[in-house]
Steps between C-alpha positions, in 0.01 A plus 500: 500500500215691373435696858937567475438667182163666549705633883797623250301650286338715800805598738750511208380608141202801595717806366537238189065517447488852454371532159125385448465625206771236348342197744264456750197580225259243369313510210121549517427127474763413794430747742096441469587113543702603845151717552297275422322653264455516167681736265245735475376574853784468701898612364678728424459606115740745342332707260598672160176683474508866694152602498352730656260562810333852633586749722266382806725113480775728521797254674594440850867600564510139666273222613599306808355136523446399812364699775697307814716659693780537338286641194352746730853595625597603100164723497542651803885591420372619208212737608762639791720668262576828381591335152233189443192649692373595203505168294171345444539106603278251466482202757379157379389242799161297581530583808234654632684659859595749223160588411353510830789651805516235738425602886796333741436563859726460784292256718465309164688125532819566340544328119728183527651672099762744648832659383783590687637828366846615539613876598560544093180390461403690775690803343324498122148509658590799747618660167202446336260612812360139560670384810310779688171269415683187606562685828070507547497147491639186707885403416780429708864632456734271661897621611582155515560088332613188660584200218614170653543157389281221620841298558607685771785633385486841437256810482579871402350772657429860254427829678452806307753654777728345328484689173389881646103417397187562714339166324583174277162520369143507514221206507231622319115336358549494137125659471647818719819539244288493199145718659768758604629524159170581363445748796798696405398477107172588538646826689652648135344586244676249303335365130406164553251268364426128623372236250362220759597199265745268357748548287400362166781567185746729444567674187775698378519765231906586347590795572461825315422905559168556612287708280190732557241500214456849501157432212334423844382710772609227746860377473554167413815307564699215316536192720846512375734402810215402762375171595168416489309306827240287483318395819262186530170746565545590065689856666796625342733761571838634315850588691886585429564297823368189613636361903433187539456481903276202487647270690728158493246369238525861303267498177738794392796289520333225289335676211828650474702203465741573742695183580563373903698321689420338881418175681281334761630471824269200617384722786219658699472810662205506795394845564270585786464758825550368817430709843677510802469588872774780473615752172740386292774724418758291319522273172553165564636234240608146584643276228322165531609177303249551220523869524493816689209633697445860550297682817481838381309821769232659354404707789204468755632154682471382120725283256586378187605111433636448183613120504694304209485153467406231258147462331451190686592674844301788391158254410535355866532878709248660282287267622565440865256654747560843625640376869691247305715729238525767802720236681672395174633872468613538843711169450633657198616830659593371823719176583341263207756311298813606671604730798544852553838646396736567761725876466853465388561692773361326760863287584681891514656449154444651172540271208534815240808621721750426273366781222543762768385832467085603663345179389268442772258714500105338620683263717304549823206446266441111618285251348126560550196255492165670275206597661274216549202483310171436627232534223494478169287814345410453130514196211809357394559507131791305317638590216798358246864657506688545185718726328469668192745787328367626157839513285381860340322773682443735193341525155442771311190632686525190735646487811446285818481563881473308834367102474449582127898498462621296816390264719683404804516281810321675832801423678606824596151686424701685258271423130264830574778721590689429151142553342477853673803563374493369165171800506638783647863427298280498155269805657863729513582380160195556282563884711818545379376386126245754582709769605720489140157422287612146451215290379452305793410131287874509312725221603817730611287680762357133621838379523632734770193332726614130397923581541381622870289260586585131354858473676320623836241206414715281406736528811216479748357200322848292486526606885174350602507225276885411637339545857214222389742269358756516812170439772345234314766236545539326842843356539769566741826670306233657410279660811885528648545782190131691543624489859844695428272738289301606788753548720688727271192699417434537867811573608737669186327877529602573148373199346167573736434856415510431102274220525294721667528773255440279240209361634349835548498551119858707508643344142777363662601132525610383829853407358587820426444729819 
């Protein structure tokens, strides 16, 4: 009963959670307990006292915590416009690939931690100049995805033919998405300062007019309106914006207070890089009993296996032998568990036939068996799934992005794509508050980024969480109905092209073509 309620509260009741400022806020003592901290070194304090600090502590217009990649995405929008270039950001992450650029060469073994980008993804860095440093590395577009069911009963076949695009997407190493970022930053002349440490506290000042103590040569400022951040080095720094892009376990979201809601799915995901004999041009994903596995190209006779399954399933791959898991994935993409699907239209009939109208279109495209794979080429790592939705995006001065805000199941590879655009959404905004001299920390400005963004979250999420639900169960009536599915979305053009709009991050759901 609790997961029903926790699920309604998610799909149903977001546009309800708008309002942080009336929930979603603990007090000092509660949010440093969910820190784990005590009151002092680690919460959010709200402070009566102004004060006052000088003119070289001047603020930072905002202070992005977490350098990942979808941190690096809001910076780089940032620095690549006409009306942000010139705000001075500060970037909070331990990470020390920020400090030092990291060298990626092509004849490097590709990293098993990839994304697969859609063409709107694809779009917002070609805005921003960084796809042109993607293009200098190794990725791997691909024009075309076959999903099938291990039952036998039906696959569906996606071309980007079928909607007018060159491409459905684009494999690419995590470390390449993130070092191109940089590459593209480090082009402008943009303000930026990184603080190579931890999030600490948060404190934040009411708001009033700023003043200039004009008995001083050098200005000094009230700390009215700004929040104050405290790293764990003993640094400190003062903002009107703090972006919390710090990931599914966001410090941000916690010395905030803002409230979540999500479950465990009791699953695994196995994520590796296999190699083959021949180049892989096509994703691949089978849905298995305990979960779907995914072969996705990365380029040079290289691929990506990202594999769900239970933790106990997961324990006993990770640690087969190389020669051992290599045959365990070929059994999983090839006739293990159930036979290859046979074409609707391999008796001369059309089962659709009675909707009329041009609703065959990839028909002649007939079931296809993966390429083999014949070595595995790095570590596997496992990891747990879950999802997670944070019921309030803004604060005054607070707002959260990517894994910080929502978590979701690697079903579709579609969790870094809504991160990208949660960055680049939230990058146009703070312009537009720029444009009209808005201060860009006030709730009404912050609230055009969460009314975009949370129902576009929300939708994907209830999508791929639906798609878990319906592939986890193994029973006839059942398998018949996934069955009927693929057939329609293979062979009902309409239905086909808005899945495949939808999917390539077009905010459209597949319902409503």
């Amino acid at each position: 009963m609790n997961r029903l309620v926790a699920r309604r509260n998610l799909y149903s009741n977001h546009d309800q959670l708008k309002f942080p400022w009336k929930r979603g806020f603990c007090s000092g003592g509660e949010a440093a307990a969910a820190a784990g901290s005590s009151p002092s070194s680690g919460h959010l304090n709200h402070q009566d006292k102004h004060g006052t600090f000088t003119g070289n502590e001047q603020p930072y217009d905002l202070a992005i915590v977490g350098g990942g990649m979808v941190g690096m995405a809001l910076a780089c929008s940032l620095a690549t416009k006409p009306l942000t270039k010139h705000l001075k950001v500060a970037i909070i992450d331990s990470n020390p690939a920020l400090a030092k650029k990291l060298s990626i060469k092509r004849e490097d073994p590709p990293d098993p931690r990839v994304s697969t980008v859609t063409p709107a993804t694809i779009a917002y860095f070609q805005d921003a100049g960084a796809w042109q440093h993607v293009q200098q590395h190794r990725h791997a577009y691909f024009d075309k995805m076959q999903v099938w069911d291990y039952t036998g009963l039906g696959y569906t076949t996606y071309d980007a033919r079928d909607v007018d695009k060159d491409v459905l997407g684009c494999v690419v190493e995590n470390r390449v998405l993130h070092s191109s970022l940089l590459s593209r930053i480090e082009d402008t002349d943009f303000q930026k300062m990184i603080y190579p440490s931890r999030l600490a506290s948060m404190i934040r000042y009411p708001s009033s007019s700023l003043k200039a103590d004009d008995n001083t040569r050098e200005a000094s400022y009230t700390k009215a309106g700004l929040v104050k951040l405290e790293m764990s080095d003993g640094s400190s720094l003062y903002t009107k914006l703090v972006v919390g892009a710090d990931g599914a376990k966001s410090q941000v979201r916690t010395l905030a207070g803002f409230r979540t809601t999500g479950w465990n799915y009791s699953q695994n995901a196995i994520i590796c890089t296999v190699e083959h004999s021949v180049e892989n041009h096509t994703a691949w994903q089978r849905f298995l009993p305990d979960g779907p596995i995914a072969l996705l190209p990365i380029g040079n006779n290289f691929s990506n296996i990202v594999w769900t399954m239970n933790p106990e399933q997961s324990s006993d791959l990770t640690a087969m032998n190389e020669d051992e898991f290599v045959k365990a994935v070929n059994h999983a993409l090839d006739h293990g568990y159930g036979p290859h699907p046979k074409s609707s239209f391999s008796n001369g009939t059309n089962k659709f036939s009675f909707l009329g109208g041009n609703l065959t279109m990839s028909i002649n495209e007939s079931f296809e068996v993966p390429p083999k794979v014949v070595k595995l080429a790095s570590k596997r790592a496992a990891f747990p799934l879950s999802l997670m939705h944070a019921n309030d995006y803004i604060a005054k001065r607070i707002v959260l992005i990517g894994d910080a805000a929502h978590a979701v199941h690697p079903l579709a590879g579609q969790g870094v794509n809504l991160g990208f655009g949660d960055a680049f959404t939230l990058s146009r905004i703070i312009g537009e508050g720029v444009a009209v001299g808005t201060d860009i920390g006030e709730v009404s400005l912050l609230r055009k980024y969460e009314a975009e963004r949370k129902p576009a979250n929300v939708a994907m999420m209830a999508l791929l969480d639906g798609f878990q639900k319906l592939y986890s169960v193994d029973f006839g009536p059942l398998n018949a109905l996934r069955a009927a599915a693929f057939h329609a979305a293979n062979y009902i053009s309409p239905l086909k092209r808005s899945i495949i709009s939808y999917a390539s991050g077009e905010q459209r759901l597949p319902m409503f073509p």
